[in-house]
C-alpha positions as CSV (number, residue, x, y, z in Angstrom):
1,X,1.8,-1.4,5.1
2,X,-1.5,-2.3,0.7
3,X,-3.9,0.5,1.5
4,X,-11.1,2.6,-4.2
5,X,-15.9,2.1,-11.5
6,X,-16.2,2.9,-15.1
7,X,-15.8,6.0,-15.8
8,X,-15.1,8.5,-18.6
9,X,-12.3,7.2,-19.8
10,X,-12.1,9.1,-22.6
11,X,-12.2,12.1,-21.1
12,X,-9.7,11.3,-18.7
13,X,-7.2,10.5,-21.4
14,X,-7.8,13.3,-23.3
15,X,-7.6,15.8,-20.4
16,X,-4.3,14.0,-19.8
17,X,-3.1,14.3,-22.9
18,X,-4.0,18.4,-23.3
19,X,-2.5,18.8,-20.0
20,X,0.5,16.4,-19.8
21,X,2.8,19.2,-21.0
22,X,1.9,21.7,-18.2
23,X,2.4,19.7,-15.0
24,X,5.0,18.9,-12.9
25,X,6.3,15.2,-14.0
26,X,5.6,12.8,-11.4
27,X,8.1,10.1,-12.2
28,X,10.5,12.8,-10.4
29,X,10.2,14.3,-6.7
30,X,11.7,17.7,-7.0
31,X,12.7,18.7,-3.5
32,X,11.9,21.6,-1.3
33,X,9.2,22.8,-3.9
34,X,6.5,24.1,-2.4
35,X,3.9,25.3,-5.1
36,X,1.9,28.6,-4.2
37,X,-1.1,29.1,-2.5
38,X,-3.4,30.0,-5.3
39,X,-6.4,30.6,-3.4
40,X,-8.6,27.4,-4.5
41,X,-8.5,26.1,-1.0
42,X,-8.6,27.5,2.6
43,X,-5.2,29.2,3.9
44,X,-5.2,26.5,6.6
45,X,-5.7,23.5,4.7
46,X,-2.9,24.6,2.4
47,X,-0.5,25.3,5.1
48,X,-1.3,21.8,6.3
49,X,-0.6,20.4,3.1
50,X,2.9,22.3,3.0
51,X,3.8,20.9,6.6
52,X,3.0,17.4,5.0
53,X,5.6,18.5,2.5
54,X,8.1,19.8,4.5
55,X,7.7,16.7,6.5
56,X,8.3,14.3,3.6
57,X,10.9,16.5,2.0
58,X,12.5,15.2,5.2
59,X,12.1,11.7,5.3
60,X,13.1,11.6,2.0
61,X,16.5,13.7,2.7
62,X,17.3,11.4,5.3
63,X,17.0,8.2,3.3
64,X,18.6,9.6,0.2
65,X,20.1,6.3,-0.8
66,X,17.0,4.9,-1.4
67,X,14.3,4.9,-3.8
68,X,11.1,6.9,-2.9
69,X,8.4,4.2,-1.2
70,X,5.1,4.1,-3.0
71,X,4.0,5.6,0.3
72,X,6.3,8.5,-0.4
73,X,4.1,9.9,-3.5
74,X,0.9,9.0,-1.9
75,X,1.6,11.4,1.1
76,X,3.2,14.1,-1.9
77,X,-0.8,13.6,-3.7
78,X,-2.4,14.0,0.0
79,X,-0.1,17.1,0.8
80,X,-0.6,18.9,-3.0
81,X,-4.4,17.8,-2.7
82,X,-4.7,20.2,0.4
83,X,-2.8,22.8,-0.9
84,X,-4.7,23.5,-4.2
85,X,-2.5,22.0,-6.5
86,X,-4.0,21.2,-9.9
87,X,-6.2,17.4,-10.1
88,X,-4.1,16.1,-13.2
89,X,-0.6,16.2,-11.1
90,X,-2.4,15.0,-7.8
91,X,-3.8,12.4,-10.1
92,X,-0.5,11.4,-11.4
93,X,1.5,11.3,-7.9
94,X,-1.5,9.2,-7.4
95,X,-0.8,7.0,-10.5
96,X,3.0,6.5,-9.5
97,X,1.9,5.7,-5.6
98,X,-0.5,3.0,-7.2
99,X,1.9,1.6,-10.1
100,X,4.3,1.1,-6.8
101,X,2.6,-1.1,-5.0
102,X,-1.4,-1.3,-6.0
103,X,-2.6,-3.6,-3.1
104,X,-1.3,-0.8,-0.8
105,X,-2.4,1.7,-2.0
106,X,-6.3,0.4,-2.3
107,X,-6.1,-0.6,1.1
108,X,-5.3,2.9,2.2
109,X,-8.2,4.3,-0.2
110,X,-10.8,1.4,1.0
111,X,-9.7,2.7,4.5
112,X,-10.4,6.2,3.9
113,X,-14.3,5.3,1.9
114,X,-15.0,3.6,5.4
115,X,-14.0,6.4,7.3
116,X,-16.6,8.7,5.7
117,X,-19.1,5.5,6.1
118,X,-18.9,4.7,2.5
119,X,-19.8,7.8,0.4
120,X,-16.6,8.4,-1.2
121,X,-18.1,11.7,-2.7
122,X,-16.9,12.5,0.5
123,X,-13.5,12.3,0.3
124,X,-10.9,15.0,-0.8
125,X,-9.4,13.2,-3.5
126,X,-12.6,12.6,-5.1
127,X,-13.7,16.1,-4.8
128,X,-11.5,17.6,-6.3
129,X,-9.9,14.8,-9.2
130,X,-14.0,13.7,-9.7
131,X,-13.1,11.0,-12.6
132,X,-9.9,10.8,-12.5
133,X,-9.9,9.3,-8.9
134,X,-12.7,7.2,-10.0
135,X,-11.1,5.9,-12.5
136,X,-7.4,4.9,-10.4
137,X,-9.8,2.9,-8.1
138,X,-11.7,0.5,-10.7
139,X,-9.6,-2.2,-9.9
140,X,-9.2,-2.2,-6.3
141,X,-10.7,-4.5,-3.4
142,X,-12.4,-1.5,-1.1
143,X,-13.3,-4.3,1.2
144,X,-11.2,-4.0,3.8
145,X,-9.7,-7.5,5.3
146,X,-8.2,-7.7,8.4
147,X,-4.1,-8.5,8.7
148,X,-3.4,-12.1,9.7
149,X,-0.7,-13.4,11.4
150,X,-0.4,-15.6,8.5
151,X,0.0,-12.4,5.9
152,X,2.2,-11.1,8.3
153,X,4.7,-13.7,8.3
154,X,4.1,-13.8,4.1
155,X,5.2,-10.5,4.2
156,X,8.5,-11.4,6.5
157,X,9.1,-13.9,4.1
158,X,9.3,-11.6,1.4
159,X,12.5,-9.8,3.1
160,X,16.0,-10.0,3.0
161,X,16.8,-10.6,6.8
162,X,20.4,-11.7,6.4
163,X,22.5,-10.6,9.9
164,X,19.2,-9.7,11.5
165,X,17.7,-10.6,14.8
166,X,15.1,-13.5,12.8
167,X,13.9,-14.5,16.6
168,X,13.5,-10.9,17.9
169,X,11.5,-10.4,14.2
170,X,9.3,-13.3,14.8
171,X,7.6,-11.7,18.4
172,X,7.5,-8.2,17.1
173,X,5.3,-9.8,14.1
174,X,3.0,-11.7,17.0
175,X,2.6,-8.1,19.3
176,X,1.8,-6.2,15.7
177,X,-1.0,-9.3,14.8
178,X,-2.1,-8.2,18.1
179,X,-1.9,-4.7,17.4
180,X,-4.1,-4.8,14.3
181,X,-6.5,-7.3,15.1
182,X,-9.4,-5.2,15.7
183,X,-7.2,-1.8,14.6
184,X,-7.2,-2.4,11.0
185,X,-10.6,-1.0,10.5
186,X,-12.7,1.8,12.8
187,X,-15.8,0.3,12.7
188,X,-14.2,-3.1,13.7
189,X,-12.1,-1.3,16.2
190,X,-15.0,0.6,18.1
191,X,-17.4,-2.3,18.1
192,X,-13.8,-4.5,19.6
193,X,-12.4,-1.4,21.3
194,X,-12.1,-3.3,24.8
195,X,-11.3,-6.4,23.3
196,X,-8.2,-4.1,21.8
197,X,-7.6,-2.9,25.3
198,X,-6.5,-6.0,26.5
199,X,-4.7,-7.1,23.6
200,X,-2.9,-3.5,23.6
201,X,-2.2,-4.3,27.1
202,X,-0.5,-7.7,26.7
203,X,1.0,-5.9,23.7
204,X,2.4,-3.1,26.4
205,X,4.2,-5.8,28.9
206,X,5.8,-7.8,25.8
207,X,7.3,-4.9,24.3
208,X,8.6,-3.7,27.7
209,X,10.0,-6.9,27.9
210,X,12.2,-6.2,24.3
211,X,13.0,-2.7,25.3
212,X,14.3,-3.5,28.6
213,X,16.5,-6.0,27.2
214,X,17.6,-5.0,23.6
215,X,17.2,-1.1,23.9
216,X,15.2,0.2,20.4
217,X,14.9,-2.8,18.1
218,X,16.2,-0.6,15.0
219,X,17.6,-0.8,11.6
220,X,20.7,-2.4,12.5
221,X,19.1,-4.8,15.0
222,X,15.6,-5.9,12.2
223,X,16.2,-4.5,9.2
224,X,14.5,-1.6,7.2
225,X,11.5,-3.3,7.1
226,X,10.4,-3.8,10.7
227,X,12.5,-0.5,12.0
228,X,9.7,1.7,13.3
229,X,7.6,-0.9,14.3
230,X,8.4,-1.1,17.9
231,X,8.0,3.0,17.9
232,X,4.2,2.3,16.4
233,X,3.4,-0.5,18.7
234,X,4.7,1.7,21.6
235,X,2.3,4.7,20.1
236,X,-0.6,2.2,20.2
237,X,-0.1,0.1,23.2
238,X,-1.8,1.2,26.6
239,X,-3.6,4.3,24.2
240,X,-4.2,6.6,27.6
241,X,-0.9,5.7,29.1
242,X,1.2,8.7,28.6
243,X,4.0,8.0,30.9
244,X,4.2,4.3,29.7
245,X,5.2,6.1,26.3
246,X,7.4,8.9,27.8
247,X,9.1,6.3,29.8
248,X,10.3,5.0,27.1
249,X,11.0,7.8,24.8
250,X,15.0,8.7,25.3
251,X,15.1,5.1,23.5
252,X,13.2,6.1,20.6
253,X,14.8,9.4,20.3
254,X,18.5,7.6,20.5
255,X,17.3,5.2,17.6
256,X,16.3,8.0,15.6
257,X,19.4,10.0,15.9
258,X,21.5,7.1,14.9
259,X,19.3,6.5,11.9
260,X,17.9,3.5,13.3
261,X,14.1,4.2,12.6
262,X,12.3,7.3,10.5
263,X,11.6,10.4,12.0
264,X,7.5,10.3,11.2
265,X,6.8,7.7,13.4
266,X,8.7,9.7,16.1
267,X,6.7,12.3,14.9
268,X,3.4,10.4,15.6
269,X,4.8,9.5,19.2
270,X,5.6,12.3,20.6
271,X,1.9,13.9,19.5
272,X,0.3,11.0,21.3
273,X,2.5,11.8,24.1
274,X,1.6,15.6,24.2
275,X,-2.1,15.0,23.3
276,X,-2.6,12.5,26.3
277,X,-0.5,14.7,28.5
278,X,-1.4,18.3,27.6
279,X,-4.1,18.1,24.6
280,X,-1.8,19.3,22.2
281,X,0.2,18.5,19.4
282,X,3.4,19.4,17.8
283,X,3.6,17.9,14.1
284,X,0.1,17.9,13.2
285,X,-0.2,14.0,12.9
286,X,-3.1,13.7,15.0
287,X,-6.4,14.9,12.8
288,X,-8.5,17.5,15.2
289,X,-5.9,17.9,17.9
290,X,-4.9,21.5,18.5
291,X,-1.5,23.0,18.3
292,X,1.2,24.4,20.6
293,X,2.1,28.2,19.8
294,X,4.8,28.9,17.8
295,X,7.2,29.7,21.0
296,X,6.2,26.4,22.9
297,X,6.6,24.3,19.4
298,X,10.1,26.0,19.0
299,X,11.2,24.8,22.3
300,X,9.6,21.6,22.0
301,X,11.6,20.9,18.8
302,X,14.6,22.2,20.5
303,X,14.2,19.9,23.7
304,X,14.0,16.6,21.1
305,X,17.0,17.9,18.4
306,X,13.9,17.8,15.6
């Protein structure tokens, strides 16, 4: 998944120069460092941020033959942000997310402008890197364009899908054009949402379909590429349907613990599961939902092997 302007320039490179020396260097990822809560933001937002952390430290440990993602120093810049950590190495995990892949990365920051209905003062980045956010964003498209089946299969043409399942590829790429067709924006999506309904519901019998017949559709099966996206279109699909999801869950788990797909879109499935079921979460990726207590999370985490 590409996901925001002149500015001072000047004074951007010349706070970057003054302060280049002091910050952490963002070409690296330096695991398990968590920097201290300084007091510049709320104790909860920076205990969010470290979860964040924690949770990437994670992904990253368990594909440690492979090259951080641009997405992997765009969730470090989120995480730091919330936890107080100085603009200018924010900025610069910011920099490295963007010098990664750009398209991406504006498409993610045009996502986030429209979800604070355009006033990007809004936005945490902004407040608190001011220019320097500014700045990263001058050369980005912030309007948002819906994903095609025709970019989708641009994309698939892009990969290496030697030894892979090309066929079983091909209708995971038609249920994900599905998926996004009124998804990839919110205003879009809740002036389409039961439009979306039905498509999520033809989405829900195809997938069943795959599952009942190939088990997970993983890393082995589609390649690295297109290994969680049967775990994201079984999040998405019937949205209310809790035991649709939990039905097939031991699948997802299986896939996960033989390193077929990564564990943050397991994550995200299992707190749609709980939020639908009990209006609770267990790894914080759903925004506003409430959290188990610490002995129920424990357990939780015990019960899956997270």
């Amino acid at each position: 998944m590409d996901s925001i302007r002149n500015m001072k320039i000047l004074k951007t490179l010349i706070t970057l120069v003054i302060l280049s020396s002091s910050y952490l260097n963002a070409q690296e990822i330096v695991m398990d460092y968590y920097p201290e809560f300084e007091g510049n933001v709320s104790q909860k937002n920076y205990d969010v941020g470290k979860s964040m952390l924690k949770g990437e430290y994670e992904e990253l440990k368990e594909a440690k033959d492979v090259e951080p993602y641009w997405v992997d120093y765009y969730n470090i810049a989120i995480a730091y942000n919330k936890m107080g950590v100085d603009a200018v190495t924010v900025f610069e995990f910011l920099k490295k997310a963007k010098s990664l892949n750009s398209k991406n990365v504006c498409t993610m920051i045009a996502s986030e402008i429209e979800s604070v209905k355009g006033d990007i003062t809004k936005l945490g980045f902004h407040q608190r890197l001011g220019d320097l956010f500014l700045n990263l964003t001058t050369d980005c498209d912030l309007n948002i364009k819906p994903f095609t089946l025709e970019f989708l299969k641009e994309n698939k043409r892009k990969q290496n899908l030697e030894g892979l399942n090309e066929a079983l590829i091909d209708k995971l790429i038609l249920l994900q054009e599905m998926d996004l067709r009124y998804r990839y924006s919110s205003k879009v999506y809740y002036e389409n949402v039961e439009k979306q309904n039905l498509l999520d519901e033809q989405v829900a019998v195809e997938l069943s379909k795959i599952l009942d017949k190939y088990g997970y559709p993983g890393k082995d099966i589609v390649g690295e590429y297109y290994q969680n996206l049967a775990c994201l279109l079984l999040e998405h699909s019937r949205p209310t349907d809790w035991e649709y999801k939990e039905k097939y869950l031991p699948l997802v788990l299986e896939a996960y613990r033989k390193k077929q797909m990564n564990k943050g879109f397991l994550y995200m499935l299992l707190d749609r599961i709980h939020t639908l079921k009990n209006g609770k979460q267990i790894f914080g990726s759903h925004a506003g939902k409430p959290y188990y207590d610490e002995v129920t999370l424990t357990k939780l985490k015990d019960k899956y092997g997270l």
